[in-house]
KOLBA-952157 format. One record per residue (C-alpha): residue in one letter; x negated, y negated, z. Coordinates in steps of 0.02 Angstrom, whole numbers, padded with zeros to 5 digits, always signed. Layout:
<rs>
AXYZ ...
</rs>
This chain:
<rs>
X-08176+02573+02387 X-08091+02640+02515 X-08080+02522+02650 X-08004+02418+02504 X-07887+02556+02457 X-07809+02554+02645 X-07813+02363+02642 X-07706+02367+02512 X-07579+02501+02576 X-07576+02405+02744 X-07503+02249+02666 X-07389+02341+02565 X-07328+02403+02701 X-07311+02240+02805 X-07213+02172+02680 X-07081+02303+02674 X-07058+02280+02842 X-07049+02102+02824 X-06921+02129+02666 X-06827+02241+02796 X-06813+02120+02939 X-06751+01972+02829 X-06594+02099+02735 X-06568+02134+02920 X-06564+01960+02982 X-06455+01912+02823 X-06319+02071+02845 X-06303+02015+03019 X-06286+01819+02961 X-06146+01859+02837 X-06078+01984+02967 X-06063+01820+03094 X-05976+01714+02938 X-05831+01850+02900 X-05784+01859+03067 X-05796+01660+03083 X-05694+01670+02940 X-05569+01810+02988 X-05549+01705+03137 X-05526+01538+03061 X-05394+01635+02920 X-05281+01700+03069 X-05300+01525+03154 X-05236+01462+02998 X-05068+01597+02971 X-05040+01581+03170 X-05025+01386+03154 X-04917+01404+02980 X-04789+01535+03086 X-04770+01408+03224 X-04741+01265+03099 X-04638+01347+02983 X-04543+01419+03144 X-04530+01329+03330 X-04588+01155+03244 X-04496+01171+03092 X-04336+01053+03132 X-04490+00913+03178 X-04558+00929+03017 X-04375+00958+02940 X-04352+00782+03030 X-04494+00689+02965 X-04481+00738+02786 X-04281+00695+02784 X-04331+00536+02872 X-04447+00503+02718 X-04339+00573+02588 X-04171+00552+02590 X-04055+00687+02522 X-03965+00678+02363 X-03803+00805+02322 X-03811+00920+02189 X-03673+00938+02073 X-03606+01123+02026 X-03543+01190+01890 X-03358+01160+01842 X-03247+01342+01843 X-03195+01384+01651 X-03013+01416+01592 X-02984+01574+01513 X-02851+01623+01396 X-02726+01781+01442 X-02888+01907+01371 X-03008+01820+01441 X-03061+01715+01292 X-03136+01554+01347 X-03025+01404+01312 X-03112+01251+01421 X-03301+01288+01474 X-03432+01158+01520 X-03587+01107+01438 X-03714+00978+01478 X-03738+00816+01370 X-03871+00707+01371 X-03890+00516+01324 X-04056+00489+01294 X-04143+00312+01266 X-04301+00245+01293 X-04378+00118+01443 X-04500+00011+01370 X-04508-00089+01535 X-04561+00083+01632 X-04699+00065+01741 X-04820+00153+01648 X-04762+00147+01481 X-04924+00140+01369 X-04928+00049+01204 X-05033+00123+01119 X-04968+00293+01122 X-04808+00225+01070 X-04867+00125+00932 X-04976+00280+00884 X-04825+00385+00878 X-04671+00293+00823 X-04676+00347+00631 X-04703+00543+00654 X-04570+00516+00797 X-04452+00421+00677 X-04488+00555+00552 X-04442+00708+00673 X-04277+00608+00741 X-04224+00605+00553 X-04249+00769+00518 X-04191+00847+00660 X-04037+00755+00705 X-03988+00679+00548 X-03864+00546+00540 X-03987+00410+00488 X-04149+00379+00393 X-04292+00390+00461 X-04334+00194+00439 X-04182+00176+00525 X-04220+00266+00672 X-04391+00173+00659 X-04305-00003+00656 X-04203+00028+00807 X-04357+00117+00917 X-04458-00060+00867 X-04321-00184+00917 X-04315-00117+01085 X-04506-00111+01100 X-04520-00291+01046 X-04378-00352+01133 X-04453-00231+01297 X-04258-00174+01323 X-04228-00060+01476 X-04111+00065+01378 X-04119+00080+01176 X-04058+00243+01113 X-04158+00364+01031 X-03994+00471+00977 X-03846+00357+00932 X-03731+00500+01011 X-03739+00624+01175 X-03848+00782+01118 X-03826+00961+01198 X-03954+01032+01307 X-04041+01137+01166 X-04071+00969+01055 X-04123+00902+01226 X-04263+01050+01229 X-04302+01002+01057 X-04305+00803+01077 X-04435+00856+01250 X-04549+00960+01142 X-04583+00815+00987 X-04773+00763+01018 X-04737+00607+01076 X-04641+00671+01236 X-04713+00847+01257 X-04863+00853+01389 X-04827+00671+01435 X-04737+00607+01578 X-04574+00490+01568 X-04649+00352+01639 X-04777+00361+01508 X-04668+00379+01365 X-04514+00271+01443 X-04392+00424+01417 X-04241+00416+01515 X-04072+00540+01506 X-03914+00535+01583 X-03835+00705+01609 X-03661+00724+01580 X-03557+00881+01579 X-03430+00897+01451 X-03297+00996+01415 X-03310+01119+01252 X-03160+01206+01192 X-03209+01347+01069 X-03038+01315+00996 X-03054+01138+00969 X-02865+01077+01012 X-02770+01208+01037 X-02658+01211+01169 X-02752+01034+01181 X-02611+00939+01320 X-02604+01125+01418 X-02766+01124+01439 X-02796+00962+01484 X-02959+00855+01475 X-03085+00761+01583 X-03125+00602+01660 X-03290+00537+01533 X-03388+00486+01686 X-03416+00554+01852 X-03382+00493+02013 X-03509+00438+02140 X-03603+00612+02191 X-03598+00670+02008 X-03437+00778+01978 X-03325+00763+01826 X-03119+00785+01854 X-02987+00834+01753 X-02873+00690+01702 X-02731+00793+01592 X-02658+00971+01613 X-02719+01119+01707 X-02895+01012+01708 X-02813+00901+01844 X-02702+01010+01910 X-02824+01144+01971 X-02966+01002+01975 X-03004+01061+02167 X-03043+01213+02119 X-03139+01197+01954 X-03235+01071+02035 X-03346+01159+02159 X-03421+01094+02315 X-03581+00988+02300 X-03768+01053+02352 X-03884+00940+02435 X-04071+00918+02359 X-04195+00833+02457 X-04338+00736+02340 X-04501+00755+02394 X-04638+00638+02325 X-04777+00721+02215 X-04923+00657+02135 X-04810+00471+02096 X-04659+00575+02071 X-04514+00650+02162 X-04458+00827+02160 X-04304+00892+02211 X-04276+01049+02317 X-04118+01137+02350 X-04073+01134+02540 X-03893+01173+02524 X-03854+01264+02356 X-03690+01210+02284 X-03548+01319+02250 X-03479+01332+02075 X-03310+01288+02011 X-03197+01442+02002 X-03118+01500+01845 X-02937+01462+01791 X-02865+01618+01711 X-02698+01564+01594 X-02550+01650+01522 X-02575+01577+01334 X-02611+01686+01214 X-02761+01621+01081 X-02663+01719+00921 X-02498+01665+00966 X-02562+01509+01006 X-02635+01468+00850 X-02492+01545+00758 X-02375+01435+00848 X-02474+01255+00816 X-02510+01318+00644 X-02328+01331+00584 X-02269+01180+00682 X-02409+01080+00603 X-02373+01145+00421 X-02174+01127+00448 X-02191+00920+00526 X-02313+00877+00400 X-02171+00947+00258 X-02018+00844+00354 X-02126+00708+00394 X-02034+00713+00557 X-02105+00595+00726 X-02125+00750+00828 X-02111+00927+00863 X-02119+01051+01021 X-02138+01222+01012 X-02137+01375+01182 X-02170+01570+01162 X-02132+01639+01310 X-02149+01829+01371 X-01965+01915+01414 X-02020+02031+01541 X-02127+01901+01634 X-02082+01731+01608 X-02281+01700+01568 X-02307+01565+01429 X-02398+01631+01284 X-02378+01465+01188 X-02347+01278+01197 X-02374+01141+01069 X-02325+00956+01077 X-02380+00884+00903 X-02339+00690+00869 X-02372+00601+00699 X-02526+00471+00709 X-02529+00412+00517 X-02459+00493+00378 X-02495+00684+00360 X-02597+00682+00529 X-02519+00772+00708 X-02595+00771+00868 X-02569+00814+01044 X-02519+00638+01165 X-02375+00707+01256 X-02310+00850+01329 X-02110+00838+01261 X-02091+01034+01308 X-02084+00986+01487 X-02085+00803+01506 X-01935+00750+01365 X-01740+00745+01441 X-01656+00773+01278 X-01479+00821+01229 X-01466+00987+01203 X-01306+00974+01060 X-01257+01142+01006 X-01391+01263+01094 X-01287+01226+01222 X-01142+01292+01168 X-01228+01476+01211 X-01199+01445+01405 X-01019+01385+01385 X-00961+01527+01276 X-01043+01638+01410 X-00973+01533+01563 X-00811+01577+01474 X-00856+01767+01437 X-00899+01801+01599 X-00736+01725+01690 X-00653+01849+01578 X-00564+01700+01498 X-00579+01752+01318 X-00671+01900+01198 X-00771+01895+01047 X-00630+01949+00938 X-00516+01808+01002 X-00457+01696+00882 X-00448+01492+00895 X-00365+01340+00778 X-00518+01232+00724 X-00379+01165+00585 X-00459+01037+00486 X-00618+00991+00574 X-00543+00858+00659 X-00469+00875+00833 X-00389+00731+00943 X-00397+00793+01110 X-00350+00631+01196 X-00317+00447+01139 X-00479+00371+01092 X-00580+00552+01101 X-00599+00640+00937 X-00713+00797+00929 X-00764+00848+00737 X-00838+00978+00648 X-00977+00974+00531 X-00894+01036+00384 X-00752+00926+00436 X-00787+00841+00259 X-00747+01000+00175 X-00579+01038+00279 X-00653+01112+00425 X-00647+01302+00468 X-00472+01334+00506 X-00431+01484+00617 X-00580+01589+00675 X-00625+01712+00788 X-00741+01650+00946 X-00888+01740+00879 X-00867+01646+00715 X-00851+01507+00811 X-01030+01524+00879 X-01083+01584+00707 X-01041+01413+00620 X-01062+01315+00772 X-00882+01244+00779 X-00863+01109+00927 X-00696+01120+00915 X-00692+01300+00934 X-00808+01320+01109 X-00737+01162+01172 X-00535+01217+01139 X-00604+01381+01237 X-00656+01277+01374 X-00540+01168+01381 X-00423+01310+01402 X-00510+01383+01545 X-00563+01251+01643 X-00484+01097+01599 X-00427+01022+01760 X-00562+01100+01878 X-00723+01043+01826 X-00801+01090+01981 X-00793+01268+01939 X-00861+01254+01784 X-01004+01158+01857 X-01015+01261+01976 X-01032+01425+01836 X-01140+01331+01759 X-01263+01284+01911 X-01222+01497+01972 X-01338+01520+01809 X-01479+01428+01860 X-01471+01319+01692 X-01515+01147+01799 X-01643+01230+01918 X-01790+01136+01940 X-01945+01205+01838 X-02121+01194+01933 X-02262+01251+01816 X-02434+01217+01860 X-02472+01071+01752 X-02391+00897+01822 X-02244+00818+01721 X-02105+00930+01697 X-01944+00845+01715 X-01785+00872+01799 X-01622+00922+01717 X-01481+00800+01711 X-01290+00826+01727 X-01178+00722+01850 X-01163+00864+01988 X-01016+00767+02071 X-00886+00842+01971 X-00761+00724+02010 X-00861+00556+01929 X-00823+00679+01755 X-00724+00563+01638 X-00611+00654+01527 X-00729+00669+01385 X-00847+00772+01485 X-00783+00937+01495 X-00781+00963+01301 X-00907+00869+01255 X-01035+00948+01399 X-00963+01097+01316 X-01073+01071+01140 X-01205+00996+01236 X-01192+00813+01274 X-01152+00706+01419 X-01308+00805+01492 X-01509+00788+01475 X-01628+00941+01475 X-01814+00978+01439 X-01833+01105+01308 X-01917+01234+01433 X-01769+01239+01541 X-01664+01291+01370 X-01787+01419+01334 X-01807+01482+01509 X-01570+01515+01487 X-01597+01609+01321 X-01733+01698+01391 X-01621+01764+01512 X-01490+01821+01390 X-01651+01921+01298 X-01691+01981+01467 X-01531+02066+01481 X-01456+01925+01605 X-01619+01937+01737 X-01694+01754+01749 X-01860+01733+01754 X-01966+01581+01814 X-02100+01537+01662 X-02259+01529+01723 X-02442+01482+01637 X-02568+01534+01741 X-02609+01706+01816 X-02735+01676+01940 X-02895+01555+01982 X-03041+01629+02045 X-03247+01710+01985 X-03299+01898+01954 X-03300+01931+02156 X-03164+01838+02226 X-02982+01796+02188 X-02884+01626+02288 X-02729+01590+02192 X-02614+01716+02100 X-02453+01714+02032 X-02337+01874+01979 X-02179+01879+01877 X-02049+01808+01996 X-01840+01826+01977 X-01753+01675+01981 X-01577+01744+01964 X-01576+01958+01931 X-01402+01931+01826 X-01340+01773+01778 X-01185+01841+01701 X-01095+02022+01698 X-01197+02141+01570 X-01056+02159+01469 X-01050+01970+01426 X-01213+01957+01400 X-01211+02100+01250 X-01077+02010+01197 X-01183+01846+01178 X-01317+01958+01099 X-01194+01993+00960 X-01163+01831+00950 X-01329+01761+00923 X-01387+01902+00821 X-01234+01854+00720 X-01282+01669+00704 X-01437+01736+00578 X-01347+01856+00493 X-01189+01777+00470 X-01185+01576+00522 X-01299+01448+00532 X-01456+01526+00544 X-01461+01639+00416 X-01573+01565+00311 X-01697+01650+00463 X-01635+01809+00432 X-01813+01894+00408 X-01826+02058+00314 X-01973+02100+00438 X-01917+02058+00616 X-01734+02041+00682 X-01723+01866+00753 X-01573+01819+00855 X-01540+01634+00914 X-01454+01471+00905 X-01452+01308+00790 X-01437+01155+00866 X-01408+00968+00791 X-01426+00831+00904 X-01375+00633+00833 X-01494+00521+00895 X-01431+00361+00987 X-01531+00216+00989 X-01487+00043+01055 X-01409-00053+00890 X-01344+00085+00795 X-01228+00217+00794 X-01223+00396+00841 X-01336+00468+00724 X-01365+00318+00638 X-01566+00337+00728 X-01588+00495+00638 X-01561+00684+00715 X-01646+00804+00826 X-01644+00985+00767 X-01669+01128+00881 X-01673+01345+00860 X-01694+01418+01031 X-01704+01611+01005 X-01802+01792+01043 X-01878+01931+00927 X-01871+02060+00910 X-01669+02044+00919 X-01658+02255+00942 X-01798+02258+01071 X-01829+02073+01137 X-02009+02024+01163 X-02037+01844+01154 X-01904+01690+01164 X-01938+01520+01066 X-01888+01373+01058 X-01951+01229+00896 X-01883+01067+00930 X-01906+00939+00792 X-01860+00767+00818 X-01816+00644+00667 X-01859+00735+00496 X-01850+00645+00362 X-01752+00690+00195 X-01712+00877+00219 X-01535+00959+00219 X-01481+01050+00303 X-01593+00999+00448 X-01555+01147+00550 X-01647+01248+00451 X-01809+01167+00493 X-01872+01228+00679 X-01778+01418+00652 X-01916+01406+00474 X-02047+01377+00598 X-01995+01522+00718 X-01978+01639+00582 X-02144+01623+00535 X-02193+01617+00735 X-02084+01775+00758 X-02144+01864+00592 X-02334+01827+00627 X-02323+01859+00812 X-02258+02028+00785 X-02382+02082+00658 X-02512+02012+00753 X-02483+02095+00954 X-02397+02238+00888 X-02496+02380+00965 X-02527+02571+00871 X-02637+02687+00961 X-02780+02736+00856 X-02771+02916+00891 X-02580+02918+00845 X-02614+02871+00666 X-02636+03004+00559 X-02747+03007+00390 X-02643+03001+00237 X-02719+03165+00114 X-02649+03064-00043 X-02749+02914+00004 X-02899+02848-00105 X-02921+02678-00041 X-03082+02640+00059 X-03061+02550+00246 X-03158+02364+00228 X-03254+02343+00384 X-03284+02153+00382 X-03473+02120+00428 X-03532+02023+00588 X-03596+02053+00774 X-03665+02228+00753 X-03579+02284+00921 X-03404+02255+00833 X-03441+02317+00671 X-03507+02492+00751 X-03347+02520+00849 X-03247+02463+00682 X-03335+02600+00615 X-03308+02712+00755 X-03139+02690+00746 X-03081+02681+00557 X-03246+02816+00521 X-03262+02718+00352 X-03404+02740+00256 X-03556+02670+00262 X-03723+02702+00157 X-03842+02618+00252 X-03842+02539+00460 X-03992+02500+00539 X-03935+02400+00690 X-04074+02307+00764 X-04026+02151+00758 X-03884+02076+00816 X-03783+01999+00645 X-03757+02131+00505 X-03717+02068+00323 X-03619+02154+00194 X-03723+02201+00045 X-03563+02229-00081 X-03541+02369-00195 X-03386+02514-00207 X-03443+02573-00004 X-03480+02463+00126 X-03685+02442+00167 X-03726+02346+00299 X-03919+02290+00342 X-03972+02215+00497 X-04082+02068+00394 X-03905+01951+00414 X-03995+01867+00577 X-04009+01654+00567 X-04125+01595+00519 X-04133+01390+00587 X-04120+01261+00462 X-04065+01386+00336 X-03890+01443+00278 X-03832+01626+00327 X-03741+01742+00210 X-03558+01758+00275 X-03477+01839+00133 X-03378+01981+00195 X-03410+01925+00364 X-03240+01926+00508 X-03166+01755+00510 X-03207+01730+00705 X-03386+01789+00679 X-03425+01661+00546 X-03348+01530+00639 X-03450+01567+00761 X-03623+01590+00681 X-03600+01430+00593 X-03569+01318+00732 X-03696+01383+00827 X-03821+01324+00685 X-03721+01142+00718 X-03619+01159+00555 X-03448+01072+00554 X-03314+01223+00470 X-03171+01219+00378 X-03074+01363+00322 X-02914+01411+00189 X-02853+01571+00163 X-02770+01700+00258 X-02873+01862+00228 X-02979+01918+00382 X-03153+01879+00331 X-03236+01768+00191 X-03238+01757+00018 X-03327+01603-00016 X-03439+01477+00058 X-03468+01314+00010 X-03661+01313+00040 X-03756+01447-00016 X-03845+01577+00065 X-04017+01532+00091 X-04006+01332+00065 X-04078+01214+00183 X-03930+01140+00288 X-03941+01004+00425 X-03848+01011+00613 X-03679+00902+00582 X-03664+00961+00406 X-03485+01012+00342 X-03467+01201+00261 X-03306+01260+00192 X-03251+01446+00207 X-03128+01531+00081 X-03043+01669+00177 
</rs>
């Protein structure tokens, strides 16, 4: 037993040793791979370094020898209005079709696929029936077309997501489903038209490396810079397809930051638009500019396209050479004033309305049908715009030596050529030989004819006289540049510092001031803002007829506020149909400019208003982004029962105090609550659900919608808003 016992115990033993001799053999084995490994790793990261390093223009070489490079287009700069509000900004656009000759387009899968996809087209992008869109996707299969569309219009780059992530596109490749999209980049302006010829628009297809230009207003004229500089990609081929990869990045557009003003913008196309539709006139221009600066807070050029309907084609503010007629007269009366020729108080002999100055030259009033004015005092005879009465003053003065009243006249400035930043502003016209003057010149340059001047060079003169005499040159854009870097500015600049002694212009102050409260104009004598100015009525000569006998031109170039001058403005309104007095129709427009304008930029310090102790009306805080309803709230310290601000829209629940709930969030495919929501923030939150929006009403936030809260709507769908 015990000889077995050892027997046993010895070959245990032998195989422990043998156990230990193979974990030894294997530790040193695997020992022997790691460092073959280690080795062959650092082989591996010191051949990378050397390629991606001393051999990496060889390799740079051969890859752009296989694949050529292709540019890359950047981003066009954005235009920006005087606060920064976005006027012109680019978005992509995509026009997507299908290839159902691609090279591996699959049947099968199509055939498979085309009802649900039909289905999802339909009720995603509307417009047509799903059997439609069915109809058109089979054609082009059947007739294997290259490029039939699967959206009859260009689609942003969020439908574009949606149109990638249907089943039949998502996880398949384009050659397999045929899709193919040409990227465009289109302008958006969050303001739809306004300012529409300022701002200009762009070329609808690019040029050969991919980059859209302006073709219209500060679009072309700062295209250079909104434009960028190109990238260049080179495509590398991958599994059957190429890939592109940035080698030079391209540089971005830079921003074009304006002078126009979005309120006074709007204000200004709004009352133009309401007053040409009411005249049924073929045109009509209106300018704000700023007194102080010169800047350009607002231009609108609205012709009639049918009956009722206005657009912007051309830009007559700066482009149009009309005849000034009696706005006109303002400069001659002060030409006059300043020589020292005559004073306010001096009286002239306008007898009947009818004055023969020479044989053959006449020069009539227009009350000349009632027995004219008679004997007036030169004020008066700027009140009632008397021709007679400015051109017997001139006549006095300078009859005989026209040169030095051209020469007055040119010592203003007046005929100065205007350079804004958008192309087509015209030049002034007025014979500057002085001795070519017939003898009908002199007076009747006097009341403004015999010469030709854009509306924006009459504004720029009146300005002055609101300026206190100091020209200055009207400007509409402030600078060009991004958030780091600034390459074009421009600063208020003087054209002339006094165009005439102080004292004459004070007196043409009272003189224009007088025109609304006592001549002319006063049917714009506003109880809310003092408006000074001048009427003008221009007869329209057309080839065939007589003076006049093509209709009329009327004109009120002016400033507000008359005590503390602001803004100037000039409404030009060419051939109105049926209303008298005609006059009265561009200084209607500027009253409502100057009344709304006022209301509108007039600025009162928060902490200088003091609460009223016999008040017992609540503050309405108009619902929207939560961000400006909490500092509306801040501010005002109205009451509110309940705010829970996590989300980013807050809805107005109603009742005697404002509650506000953070559950007002959009919800796609479904229509918001906007009652008692700000007008802008509406606006907003509907379009960006792809509603079309109309609004009435001049209240600050809504009171009705036209689709219900909570009803299914569709992208293109129309909703009207009741302010």
């Amino acid at each position: 037993m015990k000889g077995h016992k050892g027997e046993i115990k010895d070959k245990r033993a032998a195989g422990e040793q043998e156990r230990d001799r193979r974990i030894k053999k294997g530790w040193i084995a695997y020992m022997l791979f790691g460092i073959v490994m280690t080795m062959l790793g650092f082989a591996v990261l010191v051949k990378g370094s050397i390629t991606s390093t001393r051999d990496a223009a060889a390799w740079d070489k051969l890859l752009i020898h296989t694949s050529p490079d292709v540019s890359s287009a950047p981003n066009r700069g954005n235009i920006y209005s005087d606060m920064g509000i976005p006027l012109a900004i680019s978005v992509p656009m995509y026009d997507t079709r299908i290839d159902f000759r691609a090279g591996g387009f699959n049947d099968s899968i199509f055939l498979t696929n085309v009802d649900t996809l039909a289905e999802e087209l339909a009720g995603y992008f509307g417009g047509e029936s799903k059997a439609s869109y069915k109809n058109r996707l089979m054609n082009g299969y059947n007739e294997k077309k290259r490029a039939t569309a699967i959206v009859r219009r260009e689609i942003n780059h969020v439908d574009f997501g949606r149109l990638k992530s249907m089943p039949y596109f998502k996880s398949r490749s384009n050659n397999t489903t045929g899709l193919t999209a040409t990227r465009y980049i289109r302008r958006n302006r969050p303001y739809n038209t306004l300012a529409q010829r300022t701002i200009g628009g762009l070329k609808r297809d690019a040029d050969s490396i991919g980059i859209t230009h302006g073709n219209s207003g500060l679009e072309m004229a700062f295209d250079s810079l909104l434009c960028g500089e190109p990238g260049i990609d080179q495509r590398i081929r991958v599994h059957n397809s190429y890939k592109r990869v940035p080698r030079i990045p391209p540089k971005d557009g830079l921003n074009v930051y304006t002078t126009l003003n979005v309120d006074i913008q709007d204000i200004t196309e709004r009352a133009l638009r309401k007053k040409l539709v009411e005249v049924n006139a073929d045109w009509g221009t209106a300018v704000v500019m700023e007194v102080k600066t010169g800047q350009i807070k607002a231009i609108s050029n609205l012709d009639r396209v049918s009956e009722g309907h206005y657009t912007e084609r051309t830009n007559h503010a700066l482009a149009d050479l009309l005849v000034p007629g009696s706005t006109f007269k303002t400069a001659s009366m002060l030409v006059a004033l300043n020589e020292g020729y005559c004073a306010p108080k001096d009286s002239v002999d306008t007898g009947n309305g009818i004055y023969h100055y020479a044989r053959g030259l006449t020069i009539k009033d227009h009350n000349a049908h009632k027995g004219g004015y008679g004997k007036i005092t030169l004020d008066q005879a700027m009140w009632y715009s008397s021709n007679i009465g400015v051109a017997k003053v001139l006549l006095e003065g300078f009859e005989g030596e026209n040169k030095k009243f051209l020469d007055r006249l040119n010592g203003m400035n007046i005929f100065d050529p205007i350079e804004l930043e958008i192309p087509g502003t015209a030049n002034a016209m007025i014979k500057q030989d002085a001795s070519t003057w017939s003898k009908s010149t002199l007076p009747w340059v006097s009341f403004g004819y015999e010469l030709e001047i854009p509306p924006i060079y009459t504004l720029r003169f009146y300005n002055a006289i609101a300026n206190g005499g100091t020209m200055m040159e009207p400007y509409l854009v402030n600078s060009v540049g991004n958030e780091r870097i600034t390459v074009w500015s421009k600063k208020p600049k003087v054209i002339n510092k006094q165009i005439a002694s102080k004292q004459s212009i004070r007196q043409m102050q009272e003189m224009l001031r007088g025109v609304v409260l006592y001549g002319t104009g006063k049917d714009m004598n506003s109880p809310f803002v003092e408006i000074a100015g001048k009427t003008g009525t221009t007869q329209i000569y057309q080839q065939g007829s007589s003076w006049g006998g093509a209709g009329h031109m009327v004109t009120f170039c002016g400033y507000f506020p008359a005590n503390d001058p602001q803004y100037s403005c000039i409404v030009v309104v060419f051939r109105p149909k049926g209303v008298y007095p005609a006059g009265n129709i561009p200084g209607a427009v500027l009253v409502e400019i100057a009344e709304q304008t006022v209301a509108t930029t007039r600025n009162i310090p928060i902490k200088s208003v003091k609460a009223d102790s016999l008040a017992t009306f609540d503050q309405h805080v108009s619902s929207g982004l939560v961000n400006s309803v909490e500092r509306s709230l801040e501010l005002t310290k109205a009451h509110v029962d309940a705010l829970e601000s996590r989300g980013t829209w807050l809805q107005h629940l109603g009742g005697d105090s404002l509650q506000l709930l953070h559950r007002a969030d959009p919800i796609e495919g479904q229509m918001p609550d906007l009652i008692g929501m700000a007008t802008e923030d509406a606006i907003y939150l509907s379009e960006q659900l792809g509603l079309r929006v109309s609004i009435s009403g001049r209240k600050g936030y809504v009171k009705r919608q036209s689709i219900k809260a909570g009803q299914t709507i569709r992208k293109g769908q129309s909703v009207h808003l009741t302010l």
